[in-house]
N, C-alpha and C positions, 0 to 999 in steps of 0.2 A: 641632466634629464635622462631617466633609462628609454629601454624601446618602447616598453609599454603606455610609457607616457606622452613620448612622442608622435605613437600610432593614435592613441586617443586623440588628438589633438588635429591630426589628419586626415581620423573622423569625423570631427565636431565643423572643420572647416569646411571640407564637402558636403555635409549631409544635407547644405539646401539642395544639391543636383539630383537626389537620389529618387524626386519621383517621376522625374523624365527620365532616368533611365530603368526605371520599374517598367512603366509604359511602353517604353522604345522597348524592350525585350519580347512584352507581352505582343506587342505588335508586329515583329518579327516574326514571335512563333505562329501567328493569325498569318501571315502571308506567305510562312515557309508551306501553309495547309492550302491557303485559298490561292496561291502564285506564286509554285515552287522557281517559277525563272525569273524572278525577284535576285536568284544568289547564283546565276550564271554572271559570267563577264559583262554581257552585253546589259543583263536587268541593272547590276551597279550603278554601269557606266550613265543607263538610263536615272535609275535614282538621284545620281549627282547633279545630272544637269536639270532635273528636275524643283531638288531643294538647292541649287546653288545660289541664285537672287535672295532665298529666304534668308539662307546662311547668313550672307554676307549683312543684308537689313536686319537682323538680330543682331549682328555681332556691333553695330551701330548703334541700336539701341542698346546695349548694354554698356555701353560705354557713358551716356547721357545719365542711366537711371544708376551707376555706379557713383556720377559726381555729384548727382542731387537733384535733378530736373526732373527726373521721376519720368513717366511714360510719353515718348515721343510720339504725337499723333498725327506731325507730319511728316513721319517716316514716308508712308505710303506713297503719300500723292508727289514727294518730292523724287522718290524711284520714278516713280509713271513720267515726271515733267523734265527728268533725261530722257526719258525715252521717248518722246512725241518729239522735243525740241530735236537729237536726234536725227528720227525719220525727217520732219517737214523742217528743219535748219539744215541742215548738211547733205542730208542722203538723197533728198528730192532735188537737188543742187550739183548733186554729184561728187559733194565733199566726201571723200570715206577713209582719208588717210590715218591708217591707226593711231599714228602721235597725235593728229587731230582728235580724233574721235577720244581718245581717254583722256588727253586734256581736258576738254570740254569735260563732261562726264563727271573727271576726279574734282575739275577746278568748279563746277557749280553747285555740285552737293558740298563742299567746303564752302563755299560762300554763301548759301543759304543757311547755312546752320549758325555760320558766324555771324552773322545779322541776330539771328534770332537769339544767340547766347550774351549779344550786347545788348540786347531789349532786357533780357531776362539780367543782365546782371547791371546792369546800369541803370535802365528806366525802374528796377526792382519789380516788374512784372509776374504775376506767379507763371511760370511754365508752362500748366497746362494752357492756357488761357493765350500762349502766345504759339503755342503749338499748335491751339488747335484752329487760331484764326489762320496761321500757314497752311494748316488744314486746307479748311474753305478756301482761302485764297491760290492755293496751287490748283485745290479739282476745279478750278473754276477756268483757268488760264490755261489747266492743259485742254479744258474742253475746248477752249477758244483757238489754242496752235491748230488740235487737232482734232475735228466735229466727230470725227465715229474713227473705227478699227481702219487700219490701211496704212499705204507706204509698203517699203520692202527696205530691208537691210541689205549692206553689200555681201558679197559673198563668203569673206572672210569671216564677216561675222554672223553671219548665217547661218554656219556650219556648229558654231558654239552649239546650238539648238540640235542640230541633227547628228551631232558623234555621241559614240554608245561605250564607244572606251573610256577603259577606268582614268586612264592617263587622257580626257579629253579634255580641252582649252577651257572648259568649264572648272571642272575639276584643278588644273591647275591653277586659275583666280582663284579660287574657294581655299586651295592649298597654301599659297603664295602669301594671301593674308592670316593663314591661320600662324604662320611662321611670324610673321612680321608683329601679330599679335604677342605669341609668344614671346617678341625680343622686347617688344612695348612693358610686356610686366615686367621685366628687369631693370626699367629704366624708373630715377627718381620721381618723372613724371607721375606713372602711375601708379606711385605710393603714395602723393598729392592727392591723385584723383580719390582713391580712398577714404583718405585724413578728411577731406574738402568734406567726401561724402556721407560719411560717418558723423561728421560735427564741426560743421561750418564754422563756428563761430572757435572751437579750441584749434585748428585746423590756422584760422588767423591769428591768435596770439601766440601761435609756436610760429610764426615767422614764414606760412606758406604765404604765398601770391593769390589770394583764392580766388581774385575777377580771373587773373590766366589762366588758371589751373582751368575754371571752368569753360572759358572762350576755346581753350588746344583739346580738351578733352569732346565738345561740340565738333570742331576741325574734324577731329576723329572720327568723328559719325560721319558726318558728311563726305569724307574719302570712301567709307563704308559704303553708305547708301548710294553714291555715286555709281560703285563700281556694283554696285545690287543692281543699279540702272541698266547700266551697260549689260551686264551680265541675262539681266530678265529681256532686253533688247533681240540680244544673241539668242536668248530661247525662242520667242517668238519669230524671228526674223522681220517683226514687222512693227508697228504702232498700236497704242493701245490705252485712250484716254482714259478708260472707264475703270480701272481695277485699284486707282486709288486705297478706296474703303477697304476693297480686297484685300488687300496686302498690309494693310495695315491691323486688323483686324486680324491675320495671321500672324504677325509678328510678334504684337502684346500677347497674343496667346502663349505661342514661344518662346515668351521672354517671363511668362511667368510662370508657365510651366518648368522652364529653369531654377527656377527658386532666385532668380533676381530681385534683390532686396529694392521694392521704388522708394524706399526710403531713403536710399542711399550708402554706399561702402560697401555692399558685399555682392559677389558677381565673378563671374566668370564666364571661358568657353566649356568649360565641364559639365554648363547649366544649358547655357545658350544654344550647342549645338545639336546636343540631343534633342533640346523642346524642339528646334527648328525641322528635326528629324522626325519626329512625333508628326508634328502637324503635316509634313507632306506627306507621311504613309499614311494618314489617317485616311486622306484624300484619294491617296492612292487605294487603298481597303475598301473604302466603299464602292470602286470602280469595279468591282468583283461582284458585289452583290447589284442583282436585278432592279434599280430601284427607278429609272427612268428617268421624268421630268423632279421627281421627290429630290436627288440627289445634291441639286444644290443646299437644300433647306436641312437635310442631313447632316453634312457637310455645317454649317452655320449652329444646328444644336450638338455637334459634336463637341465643337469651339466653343462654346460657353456653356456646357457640361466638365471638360477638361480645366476652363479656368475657376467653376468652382470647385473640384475636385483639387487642383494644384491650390490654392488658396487655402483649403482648408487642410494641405497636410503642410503648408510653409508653416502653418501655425502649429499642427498637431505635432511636428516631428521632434521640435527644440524644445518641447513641454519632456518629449517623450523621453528624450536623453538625457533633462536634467535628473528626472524622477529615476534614470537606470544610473545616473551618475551619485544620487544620492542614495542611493540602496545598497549599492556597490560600497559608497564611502562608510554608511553606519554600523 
């Protein structure tokens, strides 16, 4: 295979990422004008810990909508129902020991998820429909641990929330996993997740485990969105029933502004991180402009302008490179 062939090829495999990082550019150059200290040290360090819960809740979801489950909708609520259990389990208690606390955390978003991938792959449940009763059934329960905003985090992780360095305890979660990520593609596992994702059924008669494939690949979310918990805990310092919907609703946005295929098999952090990047400057951008009480509802048609916008170029873009691929070839 020459270079040129292999470059194409390197093309055709990224080019679902390419219009979150069209975006992410364009939104840069909009904050380099409207909030030049967006690219001081301190604006980063802020940025990170700002998308860092996102981050990690995307890179979760990508992993579900890579092995066939398509859109996790209850990402959200299961980040929030770390975070309340949390506050009013341990911290009101005065439990705050870090090995405690990320157990908890790591070990409930795995075991949420893995309930939910044995419903899905044994009772043969369709996904959404078991998602999204996790859905309901988490904002329902976090309302019940924890009736409104309140609590306080310990101090240690308090501070997640309020350092502005590039190298903050945020930013190193957000980093930590992106590595670990990294070492996950190289592993047979997530060639399964793939295969599994791609086509379920030739994926079984080439001899994968597809119940497992897809139960460790759910695992995987759920360590994810775990530490999204934690992570969004540390931002706020405190509890916070209600953002469920919130975050979920951001998440699919950045997960399809990615060019994550919910069909299943094609996916990446080359997709994920920028969408996830996308939605929090978007957030951030309109905090610039005067908009008042408008700004949440802004904020919400921005998000479903963006996913049709990313939807209709996931479609436009592989039409567009067949047709440069066949003009090139005649």
């Amino acid at each position: 295979m020459n270079k040129s062939s292999r470059l194409n090829g390197l093309v055709q495999r990224t080019s679902y990422s390419y219009p979150a990082w069209a975006l992410l550019v364009v939104l840069l150059i909009v904050c380099a004008i409207r909030a030049p200290y967006l690219f001081s040290a301190n604006g980063i360090g802020g940025l990170l810990v700002s998308a860092g819960p996102l981050v990690l809740a995307v890179m979760g979801l990508t992993v579900t909508a890579m092995v066939g489950s398509g859109v996790d909708l209850s990402a959200g609520p299961l980040l929030i129902f770390v975070n309340v259990t949390l506050v009013r389990l341990f911290f009101e208690n005065q439990i705050g020991s870090p090995v405690v606390v990320f157990a908890w955390a790591l070990g409930i978003g795995i075991l949420v998820q893995v309930i939910q991938a044995v419903v899905i792959t044994v009772a043969r449940i369709e996904p959404v429909i078991v998602t999204l009763s996790a859905f309901l059934a988490l904002s329902g329960i976090n309302l019940v641990i924890l009736s409104q905003p309140g609590g306080q985090a310990p101090r240690w992780l308090a501070e997640w929330g309020s350092g502005r360095s590039v190298l903050s305890p945020m930013a190193l979660v957000v980093l930590v996993s992106v590595v670990a990520w990294l070492l996950f593609t190289r592993t047979r596992l997530f060639t399964n997740v793939r295969l599994v994702g791609s086509n379920q059924r030739t994926a079984f008669v080439s001899g994968i485990p597809v119940t497992a494939t897809r139960v460790i690949a759910h695992a995987v979310s759920g360590l994810l969105i775990g530490a999204a918990g934690l992570a969004y805990t540390g931002q706020i310092g405190s509890g916070n029933p209600t953002q469920g919907a919130t975050y979920t609703l951001a998440a699919i946005t950045a997960l399809i502004l990615g060019g994550i295929s919910l069909a299943g098999g094609r996916g990446g952090l080359l997709g994920s991180i920028p969408g996830a990047l996308v939605v929090t400057l978007i957030s951030f951008t309109l905090t610039t402009f005067s908009l008042g009480s408008l700004a949440s509802y802004v904020v919400q048609l921005s998000y479903g302008l963006i996913l049709v916008l990313a939807l209709l170029l996931s479609v436009a873009i592989p039409v567009l490179w067949r047709r440069r691929q066949e003009v090139r070839g005649a």
